[in-house]
PAPA-318062 format. One record per residue (C-alpha): x, y, z; residue in one letter; residue number from 1. Coordinates in steps of 0.05 Angstrom, whole numbers, plus 32768, in hexadecimal, padded with zeros to 4 digits. Layout:
! residues N
((X,Y,Z),"A",NUM)
...
! end
This chain:
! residues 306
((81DF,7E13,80AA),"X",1)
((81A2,7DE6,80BC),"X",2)
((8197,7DA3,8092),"X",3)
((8154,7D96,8094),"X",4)
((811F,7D7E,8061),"X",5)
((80DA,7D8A,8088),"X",6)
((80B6,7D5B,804D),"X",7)
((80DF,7D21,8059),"X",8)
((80C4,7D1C,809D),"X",9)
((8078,7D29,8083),"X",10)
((8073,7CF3,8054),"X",11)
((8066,7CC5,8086),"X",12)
((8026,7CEF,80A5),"X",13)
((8016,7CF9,805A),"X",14)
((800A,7CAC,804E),"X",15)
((7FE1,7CAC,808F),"X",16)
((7FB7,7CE1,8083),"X",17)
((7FAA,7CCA,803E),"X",18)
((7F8E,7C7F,805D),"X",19)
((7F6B,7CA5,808D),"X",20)
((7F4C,7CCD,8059),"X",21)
((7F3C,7C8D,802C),"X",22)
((7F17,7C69,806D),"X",23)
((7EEF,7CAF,8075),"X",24)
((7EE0,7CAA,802A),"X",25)
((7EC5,7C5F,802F),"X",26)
((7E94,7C74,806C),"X",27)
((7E80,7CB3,804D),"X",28)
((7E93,7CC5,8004),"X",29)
((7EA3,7C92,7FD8),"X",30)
((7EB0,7CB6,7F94),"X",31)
((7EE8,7CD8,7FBA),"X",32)
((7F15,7CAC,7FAB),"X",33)
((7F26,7C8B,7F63),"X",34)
((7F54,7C4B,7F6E),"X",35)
((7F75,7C61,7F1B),"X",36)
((7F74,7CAF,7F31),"X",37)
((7F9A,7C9E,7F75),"X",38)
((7FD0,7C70,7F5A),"X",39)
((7FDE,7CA7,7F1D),"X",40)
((7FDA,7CE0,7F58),"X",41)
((8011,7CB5,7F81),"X",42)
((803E,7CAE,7F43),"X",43)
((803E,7CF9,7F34),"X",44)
((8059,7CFE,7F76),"X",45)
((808F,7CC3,7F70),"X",46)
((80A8,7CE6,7F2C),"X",47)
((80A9,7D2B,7F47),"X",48)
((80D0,7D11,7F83),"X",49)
((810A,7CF2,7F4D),"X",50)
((8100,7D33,7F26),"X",51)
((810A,7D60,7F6B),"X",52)
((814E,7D37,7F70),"X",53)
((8163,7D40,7F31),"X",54)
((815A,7D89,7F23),"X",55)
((8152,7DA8,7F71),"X",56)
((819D,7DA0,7F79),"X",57)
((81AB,7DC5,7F3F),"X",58)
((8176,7E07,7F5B),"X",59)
((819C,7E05,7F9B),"X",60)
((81DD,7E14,7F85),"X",61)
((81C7,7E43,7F50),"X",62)
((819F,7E6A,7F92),"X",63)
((81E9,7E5C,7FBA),"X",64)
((820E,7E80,7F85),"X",65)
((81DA,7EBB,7F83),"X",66)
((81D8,7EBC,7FC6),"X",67)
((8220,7EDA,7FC7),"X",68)
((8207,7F17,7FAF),"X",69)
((81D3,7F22,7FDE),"X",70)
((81C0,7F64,7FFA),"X",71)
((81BE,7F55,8048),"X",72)
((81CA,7F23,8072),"X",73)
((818F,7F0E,8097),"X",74)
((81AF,7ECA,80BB),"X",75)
((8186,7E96,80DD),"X",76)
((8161,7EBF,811F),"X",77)
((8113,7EA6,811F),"X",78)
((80FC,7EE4,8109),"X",79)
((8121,7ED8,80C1),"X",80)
((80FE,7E95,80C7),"X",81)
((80BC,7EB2,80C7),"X",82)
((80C6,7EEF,809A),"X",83)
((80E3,7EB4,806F),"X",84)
((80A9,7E8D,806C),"X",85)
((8078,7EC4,8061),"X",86)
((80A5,7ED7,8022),"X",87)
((80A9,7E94,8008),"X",88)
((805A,7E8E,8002),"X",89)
((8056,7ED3,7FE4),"X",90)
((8086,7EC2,7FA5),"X",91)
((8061,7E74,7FAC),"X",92)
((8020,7EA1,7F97),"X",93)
((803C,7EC5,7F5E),"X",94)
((8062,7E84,7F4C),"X",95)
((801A,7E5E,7F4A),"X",96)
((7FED,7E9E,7F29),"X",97)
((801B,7E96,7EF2),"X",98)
((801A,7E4D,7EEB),"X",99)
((7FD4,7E60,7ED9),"X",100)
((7FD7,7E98,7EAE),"X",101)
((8019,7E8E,7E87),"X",102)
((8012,7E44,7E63),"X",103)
((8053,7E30,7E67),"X",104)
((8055,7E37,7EAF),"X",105)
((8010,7E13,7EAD),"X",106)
((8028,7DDA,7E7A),"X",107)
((8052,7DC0,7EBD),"X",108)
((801E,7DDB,7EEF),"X",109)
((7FDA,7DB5,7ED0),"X",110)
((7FF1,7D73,7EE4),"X",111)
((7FDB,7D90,7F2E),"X",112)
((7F99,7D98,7F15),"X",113)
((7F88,7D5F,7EE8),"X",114)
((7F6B,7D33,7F17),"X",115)
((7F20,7D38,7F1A),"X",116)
((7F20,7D1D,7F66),"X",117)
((7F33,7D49,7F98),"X",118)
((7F4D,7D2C,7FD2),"X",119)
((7F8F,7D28,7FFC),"X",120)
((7FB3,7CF5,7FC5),"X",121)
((7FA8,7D31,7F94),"X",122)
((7FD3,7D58,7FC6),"X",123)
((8016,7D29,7FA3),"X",124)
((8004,7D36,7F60),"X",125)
((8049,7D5E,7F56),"X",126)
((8067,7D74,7F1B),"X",127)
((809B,7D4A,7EFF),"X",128)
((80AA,7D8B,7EC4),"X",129)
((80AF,7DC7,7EFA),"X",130)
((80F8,7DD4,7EED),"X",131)
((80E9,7DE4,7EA5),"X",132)
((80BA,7E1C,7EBA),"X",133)
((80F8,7E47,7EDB),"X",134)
((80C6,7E55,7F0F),"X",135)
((80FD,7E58,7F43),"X",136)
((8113,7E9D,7F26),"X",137)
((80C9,7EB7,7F54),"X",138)
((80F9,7EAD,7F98),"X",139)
((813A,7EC4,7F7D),"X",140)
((8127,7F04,7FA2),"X",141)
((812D,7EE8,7FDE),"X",142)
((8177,7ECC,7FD4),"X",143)
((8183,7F17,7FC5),"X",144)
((8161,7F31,8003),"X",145)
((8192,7EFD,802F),"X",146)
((8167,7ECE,8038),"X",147)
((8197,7E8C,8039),"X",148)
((8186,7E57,8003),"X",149)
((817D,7E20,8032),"X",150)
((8148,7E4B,805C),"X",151)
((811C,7E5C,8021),"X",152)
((8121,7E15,800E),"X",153)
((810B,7DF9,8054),"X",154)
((80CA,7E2F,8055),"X",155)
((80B4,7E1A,8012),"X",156)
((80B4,7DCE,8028),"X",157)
((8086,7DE4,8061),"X",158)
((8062,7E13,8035),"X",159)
((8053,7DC7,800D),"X",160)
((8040,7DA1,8048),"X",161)
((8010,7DD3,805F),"X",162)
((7FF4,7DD3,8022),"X",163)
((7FEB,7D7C,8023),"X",164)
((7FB6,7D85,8053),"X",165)
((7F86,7DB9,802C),"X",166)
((7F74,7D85,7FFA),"X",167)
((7F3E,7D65,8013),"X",168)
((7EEF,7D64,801B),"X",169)
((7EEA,7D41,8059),"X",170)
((7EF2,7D8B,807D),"X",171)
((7EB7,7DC0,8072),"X",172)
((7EC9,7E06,8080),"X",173)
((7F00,7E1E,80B8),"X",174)
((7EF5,7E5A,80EA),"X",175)
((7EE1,7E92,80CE),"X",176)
((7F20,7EB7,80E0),"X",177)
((7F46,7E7B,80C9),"X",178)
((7F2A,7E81,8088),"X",179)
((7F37,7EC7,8085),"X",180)
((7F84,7EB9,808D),"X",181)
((7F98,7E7B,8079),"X",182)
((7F8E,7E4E,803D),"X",183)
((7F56,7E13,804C),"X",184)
((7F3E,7DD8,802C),"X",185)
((7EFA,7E09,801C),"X",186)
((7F26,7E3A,7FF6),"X",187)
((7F54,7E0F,7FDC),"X",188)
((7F16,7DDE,7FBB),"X",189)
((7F04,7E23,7F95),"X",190)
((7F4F,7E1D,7F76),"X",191)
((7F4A,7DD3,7F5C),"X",192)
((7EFE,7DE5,7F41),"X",193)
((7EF2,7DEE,7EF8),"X",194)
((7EAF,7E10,7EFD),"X",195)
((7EB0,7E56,7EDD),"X",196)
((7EAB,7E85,7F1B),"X",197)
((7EE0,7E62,7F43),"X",198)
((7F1A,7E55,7EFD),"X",199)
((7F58,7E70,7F15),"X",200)
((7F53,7E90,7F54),"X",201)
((7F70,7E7F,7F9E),"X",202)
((7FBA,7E75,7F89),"X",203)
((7FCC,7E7A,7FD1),"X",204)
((8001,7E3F,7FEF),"X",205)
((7FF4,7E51,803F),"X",206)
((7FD9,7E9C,8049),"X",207)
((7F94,7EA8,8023),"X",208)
((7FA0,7EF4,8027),"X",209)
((7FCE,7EF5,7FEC),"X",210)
((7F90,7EEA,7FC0),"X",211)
((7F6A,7F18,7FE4),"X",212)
((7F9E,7F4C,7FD1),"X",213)
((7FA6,7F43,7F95),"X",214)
((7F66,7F37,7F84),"X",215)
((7F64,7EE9,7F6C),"X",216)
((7F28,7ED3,7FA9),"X",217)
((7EF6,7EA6,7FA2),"X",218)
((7ECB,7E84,7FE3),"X",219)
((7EAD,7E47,7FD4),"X",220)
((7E69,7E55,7FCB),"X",221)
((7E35,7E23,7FF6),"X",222)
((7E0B,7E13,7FBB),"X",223)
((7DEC,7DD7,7FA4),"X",224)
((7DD9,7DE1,7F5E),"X",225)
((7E22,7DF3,7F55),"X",226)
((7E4A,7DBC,7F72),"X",227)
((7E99,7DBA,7F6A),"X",228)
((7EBA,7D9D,7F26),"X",229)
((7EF4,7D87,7F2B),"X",230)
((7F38,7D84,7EF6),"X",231)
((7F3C,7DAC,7EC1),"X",232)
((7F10,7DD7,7E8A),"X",233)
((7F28,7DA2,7E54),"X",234)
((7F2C,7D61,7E7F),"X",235)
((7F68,7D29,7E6C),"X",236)
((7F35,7CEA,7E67),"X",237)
((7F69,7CC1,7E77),"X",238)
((7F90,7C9E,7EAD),"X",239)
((7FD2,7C99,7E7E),"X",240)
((8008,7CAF,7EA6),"X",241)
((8033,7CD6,7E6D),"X",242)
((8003,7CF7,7E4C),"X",243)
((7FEA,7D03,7E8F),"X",244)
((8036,7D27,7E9B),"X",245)
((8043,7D46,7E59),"X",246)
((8003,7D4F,7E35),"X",247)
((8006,7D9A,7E36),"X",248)
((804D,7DA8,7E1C),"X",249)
((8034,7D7A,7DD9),"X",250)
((7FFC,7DAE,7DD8),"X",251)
((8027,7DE4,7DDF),"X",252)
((8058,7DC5,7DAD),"X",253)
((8019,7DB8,7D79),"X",254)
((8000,7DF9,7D85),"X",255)
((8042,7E1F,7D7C),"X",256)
((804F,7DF5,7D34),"X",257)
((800C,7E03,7D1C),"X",258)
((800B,7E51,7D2D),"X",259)
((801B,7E85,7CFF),"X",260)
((805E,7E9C,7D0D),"X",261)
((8048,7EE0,7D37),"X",262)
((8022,7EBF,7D65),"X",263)
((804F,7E77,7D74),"X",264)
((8069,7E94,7DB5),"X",265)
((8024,7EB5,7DC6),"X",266)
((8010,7E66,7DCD),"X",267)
((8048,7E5D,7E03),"X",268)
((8048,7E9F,7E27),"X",269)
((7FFF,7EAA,7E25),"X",270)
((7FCB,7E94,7E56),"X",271)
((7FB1,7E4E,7E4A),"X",272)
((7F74,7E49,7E1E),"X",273)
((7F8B,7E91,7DFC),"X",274)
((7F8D,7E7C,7DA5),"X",275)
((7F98,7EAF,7D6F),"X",276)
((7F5D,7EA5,7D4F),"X",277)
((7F32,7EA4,7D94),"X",278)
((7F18,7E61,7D85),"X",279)
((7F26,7E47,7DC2),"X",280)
((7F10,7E65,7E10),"X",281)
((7F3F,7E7B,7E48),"X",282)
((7F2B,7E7F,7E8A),"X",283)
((7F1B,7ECB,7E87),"X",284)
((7EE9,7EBE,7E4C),"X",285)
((7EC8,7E84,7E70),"X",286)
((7EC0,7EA9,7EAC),"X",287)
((7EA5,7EE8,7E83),"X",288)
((7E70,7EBD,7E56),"X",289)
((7E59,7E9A,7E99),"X",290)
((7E4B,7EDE,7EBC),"X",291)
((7E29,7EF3,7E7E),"X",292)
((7DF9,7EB5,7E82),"X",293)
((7DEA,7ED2,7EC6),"X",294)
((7DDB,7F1B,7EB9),"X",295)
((7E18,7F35,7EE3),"X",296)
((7E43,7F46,7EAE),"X",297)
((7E89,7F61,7EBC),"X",298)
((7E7B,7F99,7EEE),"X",299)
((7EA8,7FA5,7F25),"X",300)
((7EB4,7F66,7F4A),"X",301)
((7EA1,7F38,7F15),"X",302)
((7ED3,7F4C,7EE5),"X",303)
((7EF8,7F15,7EC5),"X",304)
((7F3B,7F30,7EE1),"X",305)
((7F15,7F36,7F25),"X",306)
! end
């Protein structure tokens, strides 16, 4: 059984490609980098390394004990490697969509997204409250199938270090056939966007065609009267490193008090932004009253669940 952790061996490209991306930024673009942002990025990425430790131990051998009840036994030939990988990014899609569109999944998720640089140091910006999500339940299927627990785990830490290199500016637009395949720093910088056409869409960790499947694609449209915002709808103002962490669980845990009774668990199963009293916007509603600015409306194609 191999013993292998592919993203202990990346860190050390990782901290090279981020200094080569901070000498790019000097010559070229120097609001891409924010000394405050980079430092909090680099911590998220410390903490979720501890909390990896502490928890990821505890995911394997709950995955070994499933595994005993697998259906097949698919083994170690290449081919399982590959079948294995594909897999893994499939369930990493529906893991991400609904760290989007289910809050409690995004109350761990948003820390990804609350930096309002976008650049390769926002690639560490790691969770540190994943295991509280039970996300890992997505790839139990795979432990069923036969997939071997140690196998899913090594294509999901390449599945993470392909996705490092995606989060950047400093690269344009790929091949077109590239970009029709694979995830890209252009699709990718639609993800991290808050503008109203590109909220939530491009969940993809390696293959792009997931969202084109299912229906969640968005290219990053070349114009300039609509640059790129970065972070998120309601942004945190604030370098403060716990709040940073945990500032949407307190909302969650202020909205859930406050709520009539019948709708407390709407606040933590609901999508983010959703309120009983529709006071407040979602990204659906955003998306909607920003086509209806344009005279497009919601016709096919531009339909908020598009």
């Amino acid at each position: 059984m191999p013993d292998f952790s592919p993203t202990e061996y990346a860190v050390p490209g990782f901290v090279l490609l981020v200094l080569a991306e901070m000498v790019w930024a000097r010559l070229r673009r120097p609001e891409a980098y924010e000394p405050r942002d980079t430092l909090t990025s680099l911590v998220f990425g410390l903490g979720s390394t501890v909390s990896g430790l502490l928890f990821g131990g505890l995911f394997l051998l709950l995955y070994l004990a499933l595994w005993e009840y697998r259906l097949f036994d698919i083994g170690w030939a290449w081919w399982a490697w590959a079948l294995c990988f594909v897999l893994d990014d499939l369930a990493y899609y529906w893991i991400h969509r609904a760290g989007h569109r289910i809050r409690w999944f995004w109350a761990s998720h948003v820390n990804r997204h609350s930096s309002q640089h976008y650049n390769l140091s926002t690639a560490l910006r790691q969770s540190w409250t994943g295991f509280l999500t039970l996300g890992f339940a997505f790839k139990l299927p795979l432990v069923l199938l036969g997939f071997h627990p140690v196998m899913i785990a090594i294509c999901g830490g390449f599945n993470l270090i392909y996705q490092f290199w995606i989060h950047t500016e400093s690269i344009g637009r790929m091949p077109r056939w590239f970009e029709a395949v694979m995830n890209t720093p252009s699709h990718h910088r639609v993800h991290h966007a808050t503008n109203p056409r590109y909220l939530d869409r491009n969940y993809a960790g390696v293959f792009i065609v997931w969202d084109r499947m299912f229906g969640t694609f968005q290219p990053e449209v070349d114009d300039a009267d609509e640059p790129i915002r970065y972070g998120i709808v309601r942004q945190l103002g604030t370098f403060n490193l716990l709040w940073s962490v945990f500032h949407e669980w307190v909302g969650i845990a202020q909205d859930m008090w406050r709520a009539p009774w019948r709708h407390k668990l709407s606040y933590l199963l609901r999508e983010p932004g959703w309120s009983h009293d529709g006071s407040r916007q979602t990204s659906d509603t955003i998306r909607a009253r920003w086509l209806e600015r344009r005279g497009e409306g919601s016709g096919p194609g531009n339909s908020p669940q598009a």
